[in-house]
Each structure stands twice: as structure tokens, then as C-alpha cells.
C-alpha positions as CSV (number, residue, x, y, z in Angstrom):
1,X,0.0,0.0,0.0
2,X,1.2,3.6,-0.9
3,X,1.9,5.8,2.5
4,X,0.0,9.2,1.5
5,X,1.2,10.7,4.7
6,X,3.1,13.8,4.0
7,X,6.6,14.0,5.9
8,X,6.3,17.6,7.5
9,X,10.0,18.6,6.4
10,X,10.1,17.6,2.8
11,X,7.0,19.5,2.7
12,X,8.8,22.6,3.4
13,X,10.5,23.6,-0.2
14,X,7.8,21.7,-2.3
15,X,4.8,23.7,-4.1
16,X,2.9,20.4,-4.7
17,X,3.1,16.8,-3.7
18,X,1.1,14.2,-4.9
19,X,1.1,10.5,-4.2
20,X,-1.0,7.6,-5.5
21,X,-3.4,9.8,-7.8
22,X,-5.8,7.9,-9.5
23,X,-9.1,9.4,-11.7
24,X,-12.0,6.6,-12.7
25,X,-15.3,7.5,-14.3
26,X,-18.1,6.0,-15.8
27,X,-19.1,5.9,-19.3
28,X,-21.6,4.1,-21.6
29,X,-19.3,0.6,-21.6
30,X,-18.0,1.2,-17.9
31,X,-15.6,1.9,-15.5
32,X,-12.8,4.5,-17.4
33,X,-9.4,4.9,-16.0
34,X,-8.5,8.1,-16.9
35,X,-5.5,8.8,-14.1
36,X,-3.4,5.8,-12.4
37,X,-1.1,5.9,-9.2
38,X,0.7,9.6,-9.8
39,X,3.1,10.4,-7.8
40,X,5.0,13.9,-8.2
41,X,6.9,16.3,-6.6
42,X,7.3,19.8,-7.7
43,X,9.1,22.5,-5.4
44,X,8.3,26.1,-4.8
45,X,9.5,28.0,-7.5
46,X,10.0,25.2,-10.0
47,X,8.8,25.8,-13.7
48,X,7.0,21.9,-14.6
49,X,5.9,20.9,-18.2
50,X,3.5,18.1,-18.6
51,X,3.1,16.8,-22.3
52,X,1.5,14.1,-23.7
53,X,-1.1,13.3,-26.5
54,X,-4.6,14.9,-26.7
55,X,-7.1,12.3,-24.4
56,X,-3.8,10.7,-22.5
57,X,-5.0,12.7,-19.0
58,X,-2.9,15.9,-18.6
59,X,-5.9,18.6,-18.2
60,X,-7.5,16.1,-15.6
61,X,-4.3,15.9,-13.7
62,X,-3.9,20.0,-13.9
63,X,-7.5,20.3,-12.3
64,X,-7.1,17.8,-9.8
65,X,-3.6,19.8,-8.9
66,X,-5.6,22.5,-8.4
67,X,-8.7,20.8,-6.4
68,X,-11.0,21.6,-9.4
69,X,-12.1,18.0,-9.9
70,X,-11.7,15.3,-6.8
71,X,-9.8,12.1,-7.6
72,X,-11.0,8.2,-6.9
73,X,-8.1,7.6,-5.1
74,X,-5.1,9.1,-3.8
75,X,-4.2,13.3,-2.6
76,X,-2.3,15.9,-3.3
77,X,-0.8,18.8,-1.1
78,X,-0.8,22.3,-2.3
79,X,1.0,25.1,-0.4
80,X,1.3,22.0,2.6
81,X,-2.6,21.7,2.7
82,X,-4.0,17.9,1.7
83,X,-6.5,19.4,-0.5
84,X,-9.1,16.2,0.1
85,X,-9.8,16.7,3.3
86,X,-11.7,20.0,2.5
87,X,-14.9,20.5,0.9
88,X,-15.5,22.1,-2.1
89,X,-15.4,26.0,-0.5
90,X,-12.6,25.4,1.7
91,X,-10.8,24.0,-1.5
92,X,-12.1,27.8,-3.3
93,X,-10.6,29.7,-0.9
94,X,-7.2,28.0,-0.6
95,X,-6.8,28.0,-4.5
96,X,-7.5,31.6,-4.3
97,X,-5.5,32.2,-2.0
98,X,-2.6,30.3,-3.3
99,X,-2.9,29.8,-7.7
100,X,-3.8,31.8,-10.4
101,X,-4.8,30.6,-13.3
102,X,-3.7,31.3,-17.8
103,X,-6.4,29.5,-19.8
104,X,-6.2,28.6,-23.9
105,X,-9.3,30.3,-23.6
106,X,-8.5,33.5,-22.0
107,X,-11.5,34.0,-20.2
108,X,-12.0,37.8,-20.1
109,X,-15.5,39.1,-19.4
110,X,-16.5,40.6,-22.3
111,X,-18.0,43.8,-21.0
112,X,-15.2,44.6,-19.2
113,X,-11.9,46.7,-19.9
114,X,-8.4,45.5,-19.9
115,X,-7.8,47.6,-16.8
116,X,-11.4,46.3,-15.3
117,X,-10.6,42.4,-15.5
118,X,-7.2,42.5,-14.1
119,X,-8.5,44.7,-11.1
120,X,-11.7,42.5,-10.5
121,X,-10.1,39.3,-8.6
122,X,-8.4,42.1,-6.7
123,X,-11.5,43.8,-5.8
124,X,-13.1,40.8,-4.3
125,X,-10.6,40.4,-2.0
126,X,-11.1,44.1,-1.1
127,X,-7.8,45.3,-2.4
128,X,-8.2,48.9,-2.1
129,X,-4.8,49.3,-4.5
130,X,-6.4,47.6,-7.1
131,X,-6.1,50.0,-9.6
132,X,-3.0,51.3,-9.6
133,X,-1.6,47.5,-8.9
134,X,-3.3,46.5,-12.0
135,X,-2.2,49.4,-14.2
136,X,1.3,49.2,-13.0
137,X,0.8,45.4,-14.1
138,X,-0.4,45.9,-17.6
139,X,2.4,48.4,-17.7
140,X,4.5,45.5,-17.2
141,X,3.1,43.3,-19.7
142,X,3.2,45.9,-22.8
143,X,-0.3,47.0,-22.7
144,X,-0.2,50.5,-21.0
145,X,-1.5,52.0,-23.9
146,X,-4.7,49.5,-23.7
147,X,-6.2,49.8,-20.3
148,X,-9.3,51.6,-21.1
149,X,-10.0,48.5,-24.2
150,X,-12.0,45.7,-24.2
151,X,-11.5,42.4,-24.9
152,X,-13.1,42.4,-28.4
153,X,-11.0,44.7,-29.6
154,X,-7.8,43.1,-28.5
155,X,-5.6,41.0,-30.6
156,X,-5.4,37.2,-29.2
157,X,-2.1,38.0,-28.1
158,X,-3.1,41.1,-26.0
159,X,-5.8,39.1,-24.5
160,X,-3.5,36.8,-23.5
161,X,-1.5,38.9,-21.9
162,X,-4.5,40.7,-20.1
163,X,-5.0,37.3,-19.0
164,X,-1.5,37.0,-17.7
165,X,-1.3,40.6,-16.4
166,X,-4.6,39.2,-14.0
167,X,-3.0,36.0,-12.6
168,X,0.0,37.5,-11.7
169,X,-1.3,40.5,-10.4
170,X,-2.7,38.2,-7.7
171,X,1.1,37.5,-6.9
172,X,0.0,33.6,-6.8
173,X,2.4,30.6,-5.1
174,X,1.6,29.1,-8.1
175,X,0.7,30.0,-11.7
176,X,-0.9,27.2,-13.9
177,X,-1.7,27.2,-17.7
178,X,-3.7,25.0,-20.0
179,X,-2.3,25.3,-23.3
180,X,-1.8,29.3,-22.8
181,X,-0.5,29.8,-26.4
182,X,-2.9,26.9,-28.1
183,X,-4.9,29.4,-29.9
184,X,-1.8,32.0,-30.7
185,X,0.2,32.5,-34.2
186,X,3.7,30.9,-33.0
187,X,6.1,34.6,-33.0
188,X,3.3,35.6,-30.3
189,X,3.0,32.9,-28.4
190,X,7.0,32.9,-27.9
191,X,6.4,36.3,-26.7
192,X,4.0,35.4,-24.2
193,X,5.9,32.6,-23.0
194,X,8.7,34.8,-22.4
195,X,7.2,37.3,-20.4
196,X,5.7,33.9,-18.4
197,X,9.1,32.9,-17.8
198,X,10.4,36.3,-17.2
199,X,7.6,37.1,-14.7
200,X,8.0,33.8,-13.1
201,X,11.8,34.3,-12.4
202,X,10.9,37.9,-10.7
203,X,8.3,36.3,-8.4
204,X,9.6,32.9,-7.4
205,X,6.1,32.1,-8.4
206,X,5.8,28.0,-9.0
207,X,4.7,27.6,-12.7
208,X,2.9,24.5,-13.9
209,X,2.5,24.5,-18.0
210,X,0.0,21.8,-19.9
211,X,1.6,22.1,-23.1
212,X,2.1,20.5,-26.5
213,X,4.7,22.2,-27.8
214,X,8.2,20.7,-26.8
215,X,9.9,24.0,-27.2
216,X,8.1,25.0,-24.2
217,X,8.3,21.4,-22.0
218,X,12.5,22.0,-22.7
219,X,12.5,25.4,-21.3
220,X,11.2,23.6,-17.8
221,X,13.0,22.8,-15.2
222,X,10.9,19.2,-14.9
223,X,9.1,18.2,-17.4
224,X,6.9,14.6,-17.1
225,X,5.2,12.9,-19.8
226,X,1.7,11.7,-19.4
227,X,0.8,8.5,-22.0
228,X,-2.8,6.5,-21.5
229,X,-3.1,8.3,-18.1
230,X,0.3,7.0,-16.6
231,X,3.6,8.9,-15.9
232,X,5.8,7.3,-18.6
233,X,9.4,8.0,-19.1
């Protein structure tokens, strides 16, 4: 049997541990495997790329890092807190407290200015320096001359970084991002992985990448591969 008790001082330096991971649904012809036994450890600070084909599990392990989805078996530890052993607002509030997220997707609100949906997370938490903390932000990210715009009239590339501009903003433990330059032209998505990079280094912050592109994975400091749901060489 796998020991999923956390030793308190290799805890200390590590972002995310995970031991004996597994993910089962149902479909139409049964039981479904999609995760078995992961174990991982990724320290504080680390920059992690996990690759692997379309279907093989790596989004489903990204949201079960995060406590988005809840595994069959197995846990995992986030900013030392066994995430399974909360319910499903006391898992909310830790990830807000501790990740930020950069989605394919973007996931601007549409009625909203670039200024607007970097300050908004920062509002909620009652941040009364939102604005100037998220001007000063898109300042850093090259879009000073774009505050007052909204998303529909941004390039993919701006709303990208408007998107990156708002997790960072946050200054999160730990950044994650599904396939954040998917849906970019390749010159601008090296651009944006840059500035990821770049803005990781500055902040220490933990960066966790779902990627397919192997020129991103080999910039990483770990990178695992994930093949029919299992961590394979």
C-alpha cells in the first residue's frame, strides 16, 4: 500500500506533492481509468511541463492539482494543505489564496476593460490598490496604452496577456496554464511565453505549464510525460 502521509519537512521547499493519484469515471461501456497511481513532486519555485497526447490525462491531472475535480483515489498537497480533506469551498478559498490561473481560452468578461478584468479578482478580496496595482501590471506586460479597451477589440495576443497581467497580479504561489498559447500564431506565443518565464523568475512564483509544444516542455525545469493516463518515461 502507498503511505499518503506527507513527511512535514520535505514538505517545506515543495509547491505540490502528490502521491497515489488515481481518476475513474463512468461511461456508456464502464468503469474508465483516466488517471493511475501519480506520484509527483514539484518544489516552490519550480517551472514543470507536462506533455503528452490529446485524451492521454494531462488537463485532468492539472484540475485535480488545483482541487477543481476530486480524484477516486489518492491526494495531493498544495501550499502543505491535503486538498481532500476539505470541501469544495474550503478548497475555493485556498486556491485563491494560493494559484492563479492562464487558460487557452482567455476567459476575459467581455464587458469589461483591460484595466477592469485585471483589477476584479483584486476587488473581491477588497484590495483597495487595485487600480493602480493593475495598471502598473499591464504596464508591465506591454499593454499600457490598452487599459481603457475591451477584450473584443484586443488581438489574441493582448488578450492573453491581459489574461496573464490578472493571474500574476494576484502574486500567486503558483501559476498554472492550460495550453496558454494553443490558440496564438507561433512569434506571439514565444512572446508570451517569455514574459511567463520572465515574470516567473521575478516572483519565485511555482509555474505548472499543460503544453504540447516541446519547445516550451525543454524550457522547464521538470518536465513529465503523461501516456494513456500513466507517468511514462
Amino acid at each position: 500500500m502507498t503511505d499518503t502521509t506527507p513527511n512535514p519537512t520535505a514538505q517545506v521547499d515543495l509547491a505540490i506533492r502528490v502521491r497515489a493519484l488515481s481518476k475513474t469515471v463512468e461511461d456508456s461501456s464502464g468503469p474508465l481509468t483516466i488517471l493511475h497511481n501519480i506520484d509527483l513532486d514539484v518544489p516552490r519555485g519550480a517551472s514543470l511541463a507536462i506533455v503528452g497526447a490529446s485524451g492521454s490525462g494531462k488537463s485532468t491531472l492539472l484540475s485535480l492539482l488545483a482541487g477543481l475535480d476530486v480524484p477516486s483515489t489518492g491526494q495531493v498537497w498544495l501550499s502543505g494543505q491535503s486538498l481532500f480533506e476539505l470541501n469544495e469551498d474550503q478548497r475555493a478559498a485556498h486556491r485563491a489564496r494560493h494559484v492563479g490561473f492562464v487558460f487557452q481560452s482567455f476567459q476575459l468578461i467581455g464587458h469589461l476593460t483591460a484595466l477592469e478584468n485585471v483589477m476584479l479578482p483584486m476587488e473581491l478580496r477588497g484590495d483597495r490598490q487595485a487600480r493602480s496595482k493593475a495598471t502598473a501590471m499591464l504596464q508591465r506586460v506591454g499593454l499600457g496604452e490598452r487599459l481603457q479597451h475591451k477584450p473584443a477589440i484586443l488581438s489574441g495576443g493582448e488578450q492573453q496577456r491581459v489574461a496573464l497581467a490578472r493571474a500574476f497580479v494576484m502574486q500567486p504561489d503558483i501559476l498554472m496554464a492550460d495550453e496558454p498559447t494553443g490558440s496564438l500564431d507561433h512569434a506571439t506565443g514565444q512572446s508570451i511565453m517569455d514574459l511567463m518565464f520572465a515574470l516567473n523568475s521575478e516572483s519565485g512564483t511555482t509555474l505548472i505549464l499543460v503544453t504540447h509544444d516541446n519547445q516550451i516542455a525543454e524550457r522547464c525545469q521538470q518536465r513529465i510525460r503523461i501516456s494513456a493516463g500513466r507517468l511514462s518515461g
